[in-house]
MIFI-930086 format. One record per residue (C-alpha): residue in one letter; x, z, y. Coordinates in nm, 2 decimals. Example, Ala and Ser with C-alpha at 12.3 -4.5 7.8 and 13.67 -1.06 7.14 Angstrom:
2
<atom><r>A</r><xx>1.23</xx><zz>0.78</zz><yy>-0.45</yy></atom>
<atom><r>S</r><xx>1.37</xx><zz>0.71</zz><yy>-0.11</yy></atom>
END
This chain:
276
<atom><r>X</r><xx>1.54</xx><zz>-0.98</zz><yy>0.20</yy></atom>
<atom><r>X</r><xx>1.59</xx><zz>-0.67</zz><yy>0.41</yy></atom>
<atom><r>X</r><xx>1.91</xx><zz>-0.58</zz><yy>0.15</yy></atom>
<atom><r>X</r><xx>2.11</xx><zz>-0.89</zz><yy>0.18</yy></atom>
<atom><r>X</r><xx>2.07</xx><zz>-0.92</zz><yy>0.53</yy></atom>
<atom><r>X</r><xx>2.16</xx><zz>-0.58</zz><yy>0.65</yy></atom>
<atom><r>X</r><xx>2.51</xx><zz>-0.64</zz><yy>0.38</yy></atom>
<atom><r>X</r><xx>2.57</xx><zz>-0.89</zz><yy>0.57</yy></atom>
<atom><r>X</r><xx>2.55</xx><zz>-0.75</zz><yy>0.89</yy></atom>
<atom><r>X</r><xx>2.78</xx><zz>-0.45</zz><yy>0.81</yy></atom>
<atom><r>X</r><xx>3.07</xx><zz>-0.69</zz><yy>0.69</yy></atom>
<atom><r>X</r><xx>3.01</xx><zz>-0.94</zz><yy>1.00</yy></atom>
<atom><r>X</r><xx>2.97</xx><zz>-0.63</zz><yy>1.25</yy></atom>
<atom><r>X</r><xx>3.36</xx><zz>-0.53</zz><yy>1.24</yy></atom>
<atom><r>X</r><xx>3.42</xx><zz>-0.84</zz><yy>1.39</yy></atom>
<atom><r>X</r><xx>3.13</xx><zz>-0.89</zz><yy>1.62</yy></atom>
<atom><r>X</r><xx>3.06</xx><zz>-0.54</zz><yy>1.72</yy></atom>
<atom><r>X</r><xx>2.71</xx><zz>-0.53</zz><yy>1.54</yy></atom>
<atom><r>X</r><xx>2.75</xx><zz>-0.14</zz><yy>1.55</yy></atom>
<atom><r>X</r><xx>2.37</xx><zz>-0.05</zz><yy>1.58</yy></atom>
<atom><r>X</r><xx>2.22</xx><zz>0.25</zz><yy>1.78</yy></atom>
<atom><r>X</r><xx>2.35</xx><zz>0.64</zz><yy>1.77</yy></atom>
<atom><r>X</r><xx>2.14</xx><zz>0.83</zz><yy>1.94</yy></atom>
<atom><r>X</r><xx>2.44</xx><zz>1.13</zz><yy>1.93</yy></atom>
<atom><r>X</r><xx>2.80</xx><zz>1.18</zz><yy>1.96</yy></atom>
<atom><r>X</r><xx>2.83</xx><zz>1.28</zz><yy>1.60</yy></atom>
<atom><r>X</r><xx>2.49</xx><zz>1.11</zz><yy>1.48</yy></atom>
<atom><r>X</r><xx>2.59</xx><zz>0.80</zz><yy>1.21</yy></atom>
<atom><r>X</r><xx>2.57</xx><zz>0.47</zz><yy>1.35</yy></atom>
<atom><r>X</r><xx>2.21</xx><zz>0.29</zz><yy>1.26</yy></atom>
<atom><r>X</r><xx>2.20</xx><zz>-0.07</zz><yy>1.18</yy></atom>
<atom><r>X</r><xx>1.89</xx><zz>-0.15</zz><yy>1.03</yy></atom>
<atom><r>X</r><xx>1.59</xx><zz>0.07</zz><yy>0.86</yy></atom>
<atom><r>X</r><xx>1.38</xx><zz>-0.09</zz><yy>0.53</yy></atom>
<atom><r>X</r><xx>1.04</xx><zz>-0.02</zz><yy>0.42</yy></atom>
<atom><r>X</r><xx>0.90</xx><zz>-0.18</zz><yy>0.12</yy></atom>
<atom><r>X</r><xx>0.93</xx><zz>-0.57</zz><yy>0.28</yy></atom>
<atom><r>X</r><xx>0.95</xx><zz>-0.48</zz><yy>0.68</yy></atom>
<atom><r>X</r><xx>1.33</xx><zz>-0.45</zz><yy>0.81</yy></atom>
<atom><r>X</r><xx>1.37</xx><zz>-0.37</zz><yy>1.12</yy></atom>
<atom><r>X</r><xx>1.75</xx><zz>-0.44</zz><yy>1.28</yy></atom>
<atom><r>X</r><xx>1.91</xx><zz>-0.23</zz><yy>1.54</yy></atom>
<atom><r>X</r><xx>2.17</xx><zz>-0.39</zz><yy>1.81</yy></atom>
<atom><r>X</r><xx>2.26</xx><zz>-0.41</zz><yy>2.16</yy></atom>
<atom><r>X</r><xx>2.13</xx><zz>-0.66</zz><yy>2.35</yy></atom>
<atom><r>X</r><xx>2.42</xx><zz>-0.86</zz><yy>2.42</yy></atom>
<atom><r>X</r><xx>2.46</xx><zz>-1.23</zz><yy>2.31</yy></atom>
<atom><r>X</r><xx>2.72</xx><zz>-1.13</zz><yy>2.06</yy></atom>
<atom><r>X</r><xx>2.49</xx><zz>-0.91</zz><yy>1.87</yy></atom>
<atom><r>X</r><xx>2.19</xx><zz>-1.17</zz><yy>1.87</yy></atom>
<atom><r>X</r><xx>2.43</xx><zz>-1.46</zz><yy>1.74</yy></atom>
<atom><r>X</r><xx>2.55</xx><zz>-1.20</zz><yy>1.45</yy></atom>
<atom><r>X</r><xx>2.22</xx><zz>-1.16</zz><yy>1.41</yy></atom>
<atom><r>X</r><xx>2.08</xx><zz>-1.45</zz><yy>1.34</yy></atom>
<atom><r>X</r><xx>2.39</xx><zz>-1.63</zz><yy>1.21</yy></atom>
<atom><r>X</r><xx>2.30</xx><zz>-1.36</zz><yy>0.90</yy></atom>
<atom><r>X</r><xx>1.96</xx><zz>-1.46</zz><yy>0.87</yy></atom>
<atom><r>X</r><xx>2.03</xx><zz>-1.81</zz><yy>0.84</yy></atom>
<atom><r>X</r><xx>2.25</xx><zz>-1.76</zz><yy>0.59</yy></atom>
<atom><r>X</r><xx>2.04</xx><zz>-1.57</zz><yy>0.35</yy></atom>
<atom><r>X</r><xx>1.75</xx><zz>-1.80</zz><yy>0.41</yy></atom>
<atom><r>X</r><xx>1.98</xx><zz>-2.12</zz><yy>0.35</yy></atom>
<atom><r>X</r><xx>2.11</xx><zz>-1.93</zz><yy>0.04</yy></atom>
<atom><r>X</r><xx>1.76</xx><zz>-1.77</zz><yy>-0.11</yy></atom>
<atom><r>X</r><xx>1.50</xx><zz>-2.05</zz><yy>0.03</yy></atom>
<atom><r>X</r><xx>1.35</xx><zz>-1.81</zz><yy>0.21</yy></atom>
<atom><r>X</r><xx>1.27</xx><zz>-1.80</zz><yy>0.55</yy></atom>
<atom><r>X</r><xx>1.16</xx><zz>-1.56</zz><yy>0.88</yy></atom>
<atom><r>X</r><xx>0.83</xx><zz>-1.55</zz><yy>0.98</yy></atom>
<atom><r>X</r><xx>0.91</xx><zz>-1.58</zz><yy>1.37</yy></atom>
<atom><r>X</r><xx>0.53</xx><zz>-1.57</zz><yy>1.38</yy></atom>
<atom><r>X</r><xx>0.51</xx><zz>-1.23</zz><yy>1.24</yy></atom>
<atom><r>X</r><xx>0.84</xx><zz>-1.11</zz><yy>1.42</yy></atom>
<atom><r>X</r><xx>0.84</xx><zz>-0.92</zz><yy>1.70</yy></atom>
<atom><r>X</r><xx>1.16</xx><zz>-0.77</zz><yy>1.92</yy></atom>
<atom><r>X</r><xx>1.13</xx><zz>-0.47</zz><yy>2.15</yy></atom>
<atom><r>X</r><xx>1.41</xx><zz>-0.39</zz><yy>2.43</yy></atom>
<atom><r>X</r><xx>1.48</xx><zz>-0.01</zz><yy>2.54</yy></atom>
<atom><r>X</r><xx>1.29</xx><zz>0.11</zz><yy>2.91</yy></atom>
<atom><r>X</r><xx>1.69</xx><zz>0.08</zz><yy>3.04</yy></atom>
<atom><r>X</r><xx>1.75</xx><zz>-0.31</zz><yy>2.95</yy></atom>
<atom><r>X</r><xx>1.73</xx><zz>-0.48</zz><yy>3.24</yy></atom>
<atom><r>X</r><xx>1.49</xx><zz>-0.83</zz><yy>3.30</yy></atom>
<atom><r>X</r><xx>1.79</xx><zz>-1.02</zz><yy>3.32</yy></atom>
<atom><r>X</r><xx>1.94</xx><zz>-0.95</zz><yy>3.00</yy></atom>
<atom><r>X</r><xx>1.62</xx><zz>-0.98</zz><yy>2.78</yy></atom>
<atom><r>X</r><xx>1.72</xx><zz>-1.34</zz><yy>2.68</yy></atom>
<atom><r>X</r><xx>1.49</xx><zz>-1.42</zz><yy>2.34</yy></atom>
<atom><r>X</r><xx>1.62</xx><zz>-1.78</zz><yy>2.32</yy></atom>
<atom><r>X</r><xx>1.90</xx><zz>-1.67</zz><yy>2.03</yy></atom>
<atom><r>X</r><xx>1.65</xx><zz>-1.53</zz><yy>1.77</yy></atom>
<atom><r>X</r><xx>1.36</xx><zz>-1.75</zz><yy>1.87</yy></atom>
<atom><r>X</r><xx>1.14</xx><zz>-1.43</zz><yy>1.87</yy></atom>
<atom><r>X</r><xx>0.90</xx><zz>-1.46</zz><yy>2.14</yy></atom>
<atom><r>X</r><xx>0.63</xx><zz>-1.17</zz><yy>2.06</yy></atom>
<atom><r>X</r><xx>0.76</xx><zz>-0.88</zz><yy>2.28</yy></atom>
<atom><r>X</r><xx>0.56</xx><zz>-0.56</zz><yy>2.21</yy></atom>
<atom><r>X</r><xx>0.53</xx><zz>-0.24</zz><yy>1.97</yy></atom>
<atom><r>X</r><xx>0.25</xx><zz>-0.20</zz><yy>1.81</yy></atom>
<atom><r>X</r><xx>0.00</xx><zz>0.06</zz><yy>1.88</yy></atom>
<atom><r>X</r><xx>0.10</xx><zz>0.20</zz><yy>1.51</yy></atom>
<atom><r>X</r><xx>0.34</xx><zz>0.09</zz><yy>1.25</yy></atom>
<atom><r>X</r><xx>0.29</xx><zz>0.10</zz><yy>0.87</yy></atom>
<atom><r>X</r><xx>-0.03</xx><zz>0.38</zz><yy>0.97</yy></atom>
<atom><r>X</r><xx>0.18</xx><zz>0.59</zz><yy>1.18</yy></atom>
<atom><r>X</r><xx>0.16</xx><zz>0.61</zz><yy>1.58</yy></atom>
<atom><r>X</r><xx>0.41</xx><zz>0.47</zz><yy>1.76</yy></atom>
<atom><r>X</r><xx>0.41</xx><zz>0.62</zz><yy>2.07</yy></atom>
<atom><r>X</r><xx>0.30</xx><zz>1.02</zz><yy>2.06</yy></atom>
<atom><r>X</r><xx>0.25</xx><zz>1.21</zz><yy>2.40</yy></atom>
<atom><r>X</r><xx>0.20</xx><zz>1.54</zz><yy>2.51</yy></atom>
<atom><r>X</r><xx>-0.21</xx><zz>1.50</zz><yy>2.44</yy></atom>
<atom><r>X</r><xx>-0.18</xx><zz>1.42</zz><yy>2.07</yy></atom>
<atom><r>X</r><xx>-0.57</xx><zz>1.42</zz><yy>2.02</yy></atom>
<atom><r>X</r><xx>-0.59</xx><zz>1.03</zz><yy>2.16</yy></atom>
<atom><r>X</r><xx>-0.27</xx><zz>0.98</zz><yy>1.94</yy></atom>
<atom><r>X</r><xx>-0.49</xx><zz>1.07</zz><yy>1.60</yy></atom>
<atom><r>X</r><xx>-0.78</xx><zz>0.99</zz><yy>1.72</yy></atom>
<atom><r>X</r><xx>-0.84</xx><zz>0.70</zz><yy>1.46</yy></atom>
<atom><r>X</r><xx>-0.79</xx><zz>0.94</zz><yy>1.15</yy></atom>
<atom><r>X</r><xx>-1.13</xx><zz>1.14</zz><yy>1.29</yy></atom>
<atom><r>X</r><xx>-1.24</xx><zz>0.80</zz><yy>1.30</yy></atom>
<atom><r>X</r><xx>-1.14</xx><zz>0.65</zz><yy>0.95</yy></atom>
<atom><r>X</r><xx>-1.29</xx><zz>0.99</zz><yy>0.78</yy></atom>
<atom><r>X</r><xx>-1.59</xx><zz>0.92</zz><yy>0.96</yy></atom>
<atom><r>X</r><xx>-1.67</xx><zz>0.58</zz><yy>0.92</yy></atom>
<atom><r>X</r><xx>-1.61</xx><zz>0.67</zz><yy>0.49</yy></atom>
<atom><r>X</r><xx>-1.85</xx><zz>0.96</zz><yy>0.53</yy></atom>
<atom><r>X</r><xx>-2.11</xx><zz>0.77</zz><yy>0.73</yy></atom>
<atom><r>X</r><xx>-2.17</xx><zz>0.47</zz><yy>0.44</yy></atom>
<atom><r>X</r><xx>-2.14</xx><zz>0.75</zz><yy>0.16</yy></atom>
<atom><r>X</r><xx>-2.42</xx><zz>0.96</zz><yy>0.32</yy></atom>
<atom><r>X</r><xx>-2.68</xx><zz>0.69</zz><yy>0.30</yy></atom>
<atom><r>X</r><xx>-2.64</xx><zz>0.70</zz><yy>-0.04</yy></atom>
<atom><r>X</r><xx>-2.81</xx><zz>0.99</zz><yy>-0.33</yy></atom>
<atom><r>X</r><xx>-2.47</xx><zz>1.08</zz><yy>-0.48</yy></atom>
<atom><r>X</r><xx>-2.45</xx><zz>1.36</zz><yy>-0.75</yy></atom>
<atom><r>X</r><xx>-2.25</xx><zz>1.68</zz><yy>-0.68</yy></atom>
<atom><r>X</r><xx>-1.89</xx><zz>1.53</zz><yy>-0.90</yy></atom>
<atom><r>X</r><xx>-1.98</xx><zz>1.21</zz><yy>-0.76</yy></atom>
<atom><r>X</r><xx>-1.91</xx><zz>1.36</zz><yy>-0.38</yy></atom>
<atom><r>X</r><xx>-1.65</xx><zz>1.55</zz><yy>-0.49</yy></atom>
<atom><r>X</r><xx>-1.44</xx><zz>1.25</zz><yy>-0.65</yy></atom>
<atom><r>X</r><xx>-1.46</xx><zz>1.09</zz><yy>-0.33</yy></atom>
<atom><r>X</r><xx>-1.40</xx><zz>1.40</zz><yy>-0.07</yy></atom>
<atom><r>X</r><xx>-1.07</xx><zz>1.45</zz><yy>-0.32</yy></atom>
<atom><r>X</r><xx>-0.95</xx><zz>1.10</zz><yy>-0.37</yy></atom>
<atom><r>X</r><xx>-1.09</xx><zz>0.89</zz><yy>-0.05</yy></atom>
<atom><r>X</r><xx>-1.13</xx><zz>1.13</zz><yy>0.25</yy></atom>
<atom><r>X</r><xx>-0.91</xx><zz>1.38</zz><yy>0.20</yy></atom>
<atom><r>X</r><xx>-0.62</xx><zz>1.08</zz><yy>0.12</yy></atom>
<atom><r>X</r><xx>-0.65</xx><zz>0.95</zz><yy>0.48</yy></atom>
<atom><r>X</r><xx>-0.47</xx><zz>1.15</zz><yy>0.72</yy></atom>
<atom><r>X</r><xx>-0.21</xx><zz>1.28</zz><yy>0.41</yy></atom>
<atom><r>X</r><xx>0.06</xx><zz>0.98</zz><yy>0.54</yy></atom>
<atom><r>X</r><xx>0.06</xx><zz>1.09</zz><yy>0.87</yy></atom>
<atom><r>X</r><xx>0.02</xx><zz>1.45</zz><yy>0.82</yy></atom>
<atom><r>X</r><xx>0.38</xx><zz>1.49</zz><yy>0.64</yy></atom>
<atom><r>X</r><xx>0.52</xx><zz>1.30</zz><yy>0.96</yy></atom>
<atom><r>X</r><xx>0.34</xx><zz>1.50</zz><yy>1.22</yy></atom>
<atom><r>X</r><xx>0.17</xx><zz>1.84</zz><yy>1.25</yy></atom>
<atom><r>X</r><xx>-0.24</xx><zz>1.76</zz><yy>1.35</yy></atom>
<atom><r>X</r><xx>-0.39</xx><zz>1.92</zz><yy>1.62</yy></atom>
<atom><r>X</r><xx>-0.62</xx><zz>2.22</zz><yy>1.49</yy></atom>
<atom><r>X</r><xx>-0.93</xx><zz>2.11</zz><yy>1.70</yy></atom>
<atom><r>X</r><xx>-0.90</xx><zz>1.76</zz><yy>1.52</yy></atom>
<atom><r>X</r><xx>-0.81</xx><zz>1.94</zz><yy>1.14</yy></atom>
<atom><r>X</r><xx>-1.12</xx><zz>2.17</zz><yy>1.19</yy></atom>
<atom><r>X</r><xx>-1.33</xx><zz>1.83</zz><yy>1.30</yy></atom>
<atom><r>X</r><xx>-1.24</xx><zz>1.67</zz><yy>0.97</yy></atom>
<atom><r>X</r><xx>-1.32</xx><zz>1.97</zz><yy>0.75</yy></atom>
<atom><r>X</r><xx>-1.63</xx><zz>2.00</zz><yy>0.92</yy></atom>
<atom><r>X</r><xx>-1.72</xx><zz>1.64</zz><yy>0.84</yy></atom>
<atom><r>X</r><xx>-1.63</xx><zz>1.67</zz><yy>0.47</yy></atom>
<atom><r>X</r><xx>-1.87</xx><zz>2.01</zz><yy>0.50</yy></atom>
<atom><r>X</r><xx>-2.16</xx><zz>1.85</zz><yy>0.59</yy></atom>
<atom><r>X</r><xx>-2.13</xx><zz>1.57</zz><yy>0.36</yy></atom>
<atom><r>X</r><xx>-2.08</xx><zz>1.80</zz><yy>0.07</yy></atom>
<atom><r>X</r><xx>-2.37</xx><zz>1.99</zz><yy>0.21</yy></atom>
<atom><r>X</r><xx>-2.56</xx><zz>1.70</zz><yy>0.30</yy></atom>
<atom><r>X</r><xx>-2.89</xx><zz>1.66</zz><yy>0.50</yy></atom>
<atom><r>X</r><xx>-3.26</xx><zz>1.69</zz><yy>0.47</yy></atom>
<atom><r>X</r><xx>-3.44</xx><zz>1.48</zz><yy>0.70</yy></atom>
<atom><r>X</r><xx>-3.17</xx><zz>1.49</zz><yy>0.98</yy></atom>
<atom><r>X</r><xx>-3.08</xx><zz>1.82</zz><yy>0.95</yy></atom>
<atom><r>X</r><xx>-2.79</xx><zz>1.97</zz><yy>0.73</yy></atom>
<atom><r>X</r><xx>-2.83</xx><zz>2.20</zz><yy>0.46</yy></atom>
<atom><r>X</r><xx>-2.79</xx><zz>2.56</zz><yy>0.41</yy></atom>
<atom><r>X</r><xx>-2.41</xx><zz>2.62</zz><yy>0.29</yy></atom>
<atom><r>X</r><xx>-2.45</xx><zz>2.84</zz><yy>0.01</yy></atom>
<atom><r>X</r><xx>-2.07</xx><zz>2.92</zz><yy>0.02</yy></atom>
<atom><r>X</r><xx>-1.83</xx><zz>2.98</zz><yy>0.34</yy></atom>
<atom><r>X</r><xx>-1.57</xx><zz>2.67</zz><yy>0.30</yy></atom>
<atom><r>X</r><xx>-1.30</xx><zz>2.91</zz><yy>0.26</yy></atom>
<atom><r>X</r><xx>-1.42</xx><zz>2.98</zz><yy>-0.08</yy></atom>
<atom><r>X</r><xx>-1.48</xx><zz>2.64</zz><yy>-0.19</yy></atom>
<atom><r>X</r><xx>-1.10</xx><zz>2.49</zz><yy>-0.09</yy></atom>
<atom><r>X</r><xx>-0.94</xx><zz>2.74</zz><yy>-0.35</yy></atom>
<atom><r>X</r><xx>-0.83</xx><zz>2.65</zz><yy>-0.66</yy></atom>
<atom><r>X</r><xx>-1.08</xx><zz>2.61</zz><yy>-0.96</yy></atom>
<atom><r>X</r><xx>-0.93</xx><zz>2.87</zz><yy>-1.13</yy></atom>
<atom><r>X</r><xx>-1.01</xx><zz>3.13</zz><yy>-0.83</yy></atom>
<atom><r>X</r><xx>-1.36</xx><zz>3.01</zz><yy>-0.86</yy></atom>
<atom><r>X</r><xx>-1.36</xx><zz>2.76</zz><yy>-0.56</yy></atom>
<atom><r>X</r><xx>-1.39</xx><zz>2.37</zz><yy>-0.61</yy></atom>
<atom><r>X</r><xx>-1.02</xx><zz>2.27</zz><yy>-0.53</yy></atom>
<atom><r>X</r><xx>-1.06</xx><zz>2.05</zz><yy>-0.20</yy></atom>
<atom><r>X</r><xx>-0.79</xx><zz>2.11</zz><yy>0.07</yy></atom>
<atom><r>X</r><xx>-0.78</xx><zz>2.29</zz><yy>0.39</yy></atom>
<atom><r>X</r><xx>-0.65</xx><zz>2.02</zz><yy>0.65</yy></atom>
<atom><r>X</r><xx>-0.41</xx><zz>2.19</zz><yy>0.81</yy></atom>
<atom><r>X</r><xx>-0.29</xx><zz>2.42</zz><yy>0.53</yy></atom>
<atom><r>X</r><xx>-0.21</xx><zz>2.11</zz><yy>0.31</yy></atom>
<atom><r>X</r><xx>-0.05</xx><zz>1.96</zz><yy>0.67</yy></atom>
<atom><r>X</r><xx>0.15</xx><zz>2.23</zz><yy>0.70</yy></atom>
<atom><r>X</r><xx>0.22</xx><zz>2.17</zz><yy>0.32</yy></atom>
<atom><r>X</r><xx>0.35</xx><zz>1.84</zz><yy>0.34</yy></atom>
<atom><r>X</r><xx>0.60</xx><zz>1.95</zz><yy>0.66</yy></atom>
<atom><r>X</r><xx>0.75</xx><zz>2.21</zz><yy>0.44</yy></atom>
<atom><r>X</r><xx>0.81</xx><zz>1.93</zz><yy>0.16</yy></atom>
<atom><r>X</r><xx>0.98</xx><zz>1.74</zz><yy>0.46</yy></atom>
<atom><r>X</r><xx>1.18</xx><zz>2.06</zz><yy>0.54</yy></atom>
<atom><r>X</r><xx>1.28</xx><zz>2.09</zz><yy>0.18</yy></atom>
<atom><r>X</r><xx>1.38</xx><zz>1.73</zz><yy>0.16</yy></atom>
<atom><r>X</r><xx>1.61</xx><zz>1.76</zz><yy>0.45</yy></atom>
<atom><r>X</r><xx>1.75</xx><zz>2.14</zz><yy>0.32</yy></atom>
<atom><r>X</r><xx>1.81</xx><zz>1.98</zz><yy>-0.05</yy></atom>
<atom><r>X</r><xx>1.98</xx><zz>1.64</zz><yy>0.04</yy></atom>
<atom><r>X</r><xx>2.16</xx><zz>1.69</zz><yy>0.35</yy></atom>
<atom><r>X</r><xx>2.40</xx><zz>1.35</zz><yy>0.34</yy></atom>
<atom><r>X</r><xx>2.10</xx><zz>1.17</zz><yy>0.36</yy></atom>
<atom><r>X</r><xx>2.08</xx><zz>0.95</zz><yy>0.74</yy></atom>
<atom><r>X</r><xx>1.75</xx><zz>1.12</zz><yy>0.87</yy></atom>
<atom><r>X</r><xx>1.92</xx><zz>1.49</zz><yy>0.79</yy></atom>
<atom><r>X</r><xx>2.25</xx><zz>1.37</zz><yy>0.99</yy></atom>
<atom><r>X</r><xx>2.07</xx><zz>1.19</zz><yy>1.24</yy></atom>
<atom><r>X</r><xx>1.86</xx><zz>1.53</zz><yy>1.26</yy></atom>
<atom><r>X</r><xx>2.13</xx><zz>1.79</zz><yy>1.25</yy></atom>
<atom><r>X</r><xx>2.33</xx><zz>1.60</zz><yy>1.49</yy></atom>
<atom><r>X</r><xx>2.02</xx><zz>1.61</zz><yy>1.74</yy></atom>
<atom><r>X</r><xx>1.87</xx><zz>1.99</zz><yy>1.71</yy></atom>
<atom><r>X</r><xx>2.10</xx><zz>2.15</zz><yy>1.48</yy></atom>
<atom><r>X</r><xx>2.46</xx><zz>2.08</zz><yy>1.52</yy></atom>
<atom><r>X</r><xx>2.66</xx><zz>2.39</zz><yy>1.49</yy></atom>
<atom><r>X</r><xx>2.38</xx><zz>2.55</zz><yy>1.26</yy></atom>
<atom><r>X</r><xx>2.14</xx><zz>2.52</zz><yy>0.96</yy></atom>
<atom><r>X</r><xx>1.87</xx><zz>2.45</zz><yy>0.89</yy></atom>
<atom><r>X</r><xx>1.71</xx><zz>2.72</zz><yy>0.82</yy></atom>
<atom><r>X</r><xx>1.83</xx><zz>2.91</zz><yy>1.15</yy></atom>
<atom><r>X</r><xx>1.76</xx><zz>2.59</zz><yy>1.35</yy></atom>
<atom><r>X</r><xx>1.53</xx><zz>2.65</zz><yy>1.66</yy></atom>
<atom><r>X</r><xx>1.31</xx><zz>2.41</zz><yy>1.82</yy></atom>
<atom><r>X</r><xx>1.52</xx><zz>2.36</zz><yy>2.13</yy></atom>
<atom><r>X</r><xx>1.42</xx><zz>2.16</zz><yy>2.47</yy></atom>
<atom><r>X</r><xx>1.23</xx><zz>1.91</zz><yy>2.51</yy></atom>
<atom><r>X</r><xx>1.20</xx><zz>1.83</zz><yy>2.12</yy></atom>
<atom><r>X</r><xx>1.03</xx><zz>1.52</zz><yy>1.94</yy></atom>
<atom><r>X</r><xx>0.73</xx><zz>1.57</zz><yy>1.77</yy></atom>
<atom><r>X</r><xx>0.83</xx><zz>1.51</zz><yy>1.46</yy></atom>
<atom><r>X</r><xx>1.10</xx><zz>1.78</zz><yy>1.48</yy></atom>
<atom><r>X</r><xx>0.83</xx><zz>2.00</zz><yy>1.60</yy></atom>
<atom><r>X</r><xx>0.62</xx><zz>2.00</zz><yy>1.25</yy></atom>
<atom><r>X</r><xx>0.96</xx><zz>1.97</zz><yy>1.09</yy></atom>
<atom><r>X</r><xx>0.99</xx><zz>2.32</zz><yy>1.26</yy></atom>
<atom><r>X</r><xx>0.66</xx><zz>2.41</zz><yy>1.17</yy></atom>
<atom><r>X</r><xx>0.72</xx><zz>2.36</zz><yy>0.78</yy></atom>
<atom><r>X</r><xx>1.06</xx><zz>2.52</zz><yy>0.79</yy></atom>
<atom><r>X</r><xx>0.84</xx><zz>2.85</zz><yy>0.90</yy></atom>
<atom><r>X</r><xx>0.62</xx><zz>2.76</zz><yy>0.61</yy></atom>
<atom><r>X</r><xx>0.91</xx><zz>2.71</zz><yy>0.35</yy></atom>
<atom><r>X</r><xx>1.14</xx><zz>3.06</zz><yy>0.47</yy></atom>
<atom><r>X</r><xx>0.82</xx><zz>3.24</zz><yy>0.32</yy></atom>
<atom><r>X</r><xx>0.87</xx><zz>3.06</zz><yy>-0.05</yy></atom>
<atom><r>X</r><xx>1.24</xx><zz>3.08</zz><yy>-0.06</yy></atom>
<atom><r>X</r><xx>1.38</xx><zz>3.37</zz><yy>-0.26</yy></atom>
<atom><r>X</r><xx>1.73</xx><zz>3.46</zz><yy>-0.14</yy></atom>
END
């Protein structure tokens, strides 16, 4: 859906002023963002922009059968839009709110990011608690520390950097179930956790160090944006922070986002694997 729409919307918006959000002078216009089915549309809230709107959606549905979940649909207005202009009677979307998180990610980070991450401490835990009731061999607990519990916070850790109380919290979770417990009490650990995330080659068991493999995934994000810089989020991002630099010398700056933040963070990481 979200394709035909949004190719609708940029040959209409000439004439209607669809012109979608730019959070910069030189930032490129944004319209509309697509993840797997989800599409999310960007306008002003003007009448104009909500007829264009959904003039373009009822085309596509009376050409594709297809039609909006209004149900399902939610529209969100900027802090700055005044009550009197929030007028929901053109798209027929009455569900006014943002979610608490969107496809796993937080949608609102503060200053305290603990509360913010919060329910991956609580996701690792709830998989560790059902596992320890259960007499698991040694390859069976490492199958699922690799591929279960270590898997949970990898989505939002190349988004964000994780605060190193909660990273240490999860390893130490993942300790004492590979560990495990004798009559309440855990086990002796034979070998300092250090040893045991190296590589099986280096004689450790291959699990990953939290915040090392966080810090990992920024880097990858860093590299993304140094290796494909007409892409909209390296724009949109060099317009913002980085302007009359690159990205490499780019400095954190006032007042930054979070994201750029860890982006920071893994640019530090990736200058100490690039050979000049």
């Amino acid at each position: 859906m979200g394709g035909s729409v949004t190719s609708m919307l940029k040959e209409e918006g000439a004439d209607v002023g669809v012109q979608g959000i730019q959070i910069s002078r030189t930032a490129p216009k944004v319209n509309h963002l697509l993840f797997v089915d989800d599409s999310i549309l960007f306008f002003k809230a003007a009448a104009t922009n909500a007829r264009a709107v959904q003039e373009s959606l009822s085309k596509y549905c009376e050409a594709s059968g297809q039609k909006v979940s209004l149900a399902k649909s939610s529209i969100f207005f900027s802090k700055r839009c005044r009550q009197t202009i929030r007028d929901k009677s053109i798209t027929h979307v009455e569900n006014e709110s943002l979610n608490e998180r969107y496809l796993g990610l937080p949608t609102e980070v503060g200053r305290t990011t603990n509360g913010a991450f919060k329910f991956l401490k609580d996701r690792v835990w709830n998989k560790v608690q059902g596992w320890i009731e259960q007499t698991l061999s040694a390859g069976g607990k490492e199958v699922l520390i690799k591929s279960v519990a270590q898997a949970i916070p990898t989505y939002t850790m190349g988004c964000f950097r994780l605060p190193r109380g909660l990273c240490d919290h999860i390893n130490s979770l993942l300790r004492k179930f590979w560990w495990g417990s004798k009559r309440g009490e855990r086990k002796t650990s034979w070998v300092a956790w250090g040893k045991i995330v190296q590589p099986k080659y280096m004689g450790g068991l291959g699990f990953r160090d939290i915040e090392m493999f966080n810090l990992a995934l920024l880097a990858r994000q860093a590299w993304r944006l140094l290796t494909k810089p007409q892409s909209i989020c390296s724009q949109i991002l060099k317009a913002v922070y980085f302007p009359s630099s690159e990205l490499l010398n780019a400095s954190v700056g006032n007042n930054p986002s979070k994201t750029w933040r860890a982006i920071c963070d893994g640019i530090d990481v990736l200058k100490q694997g690039l050979v000049k």
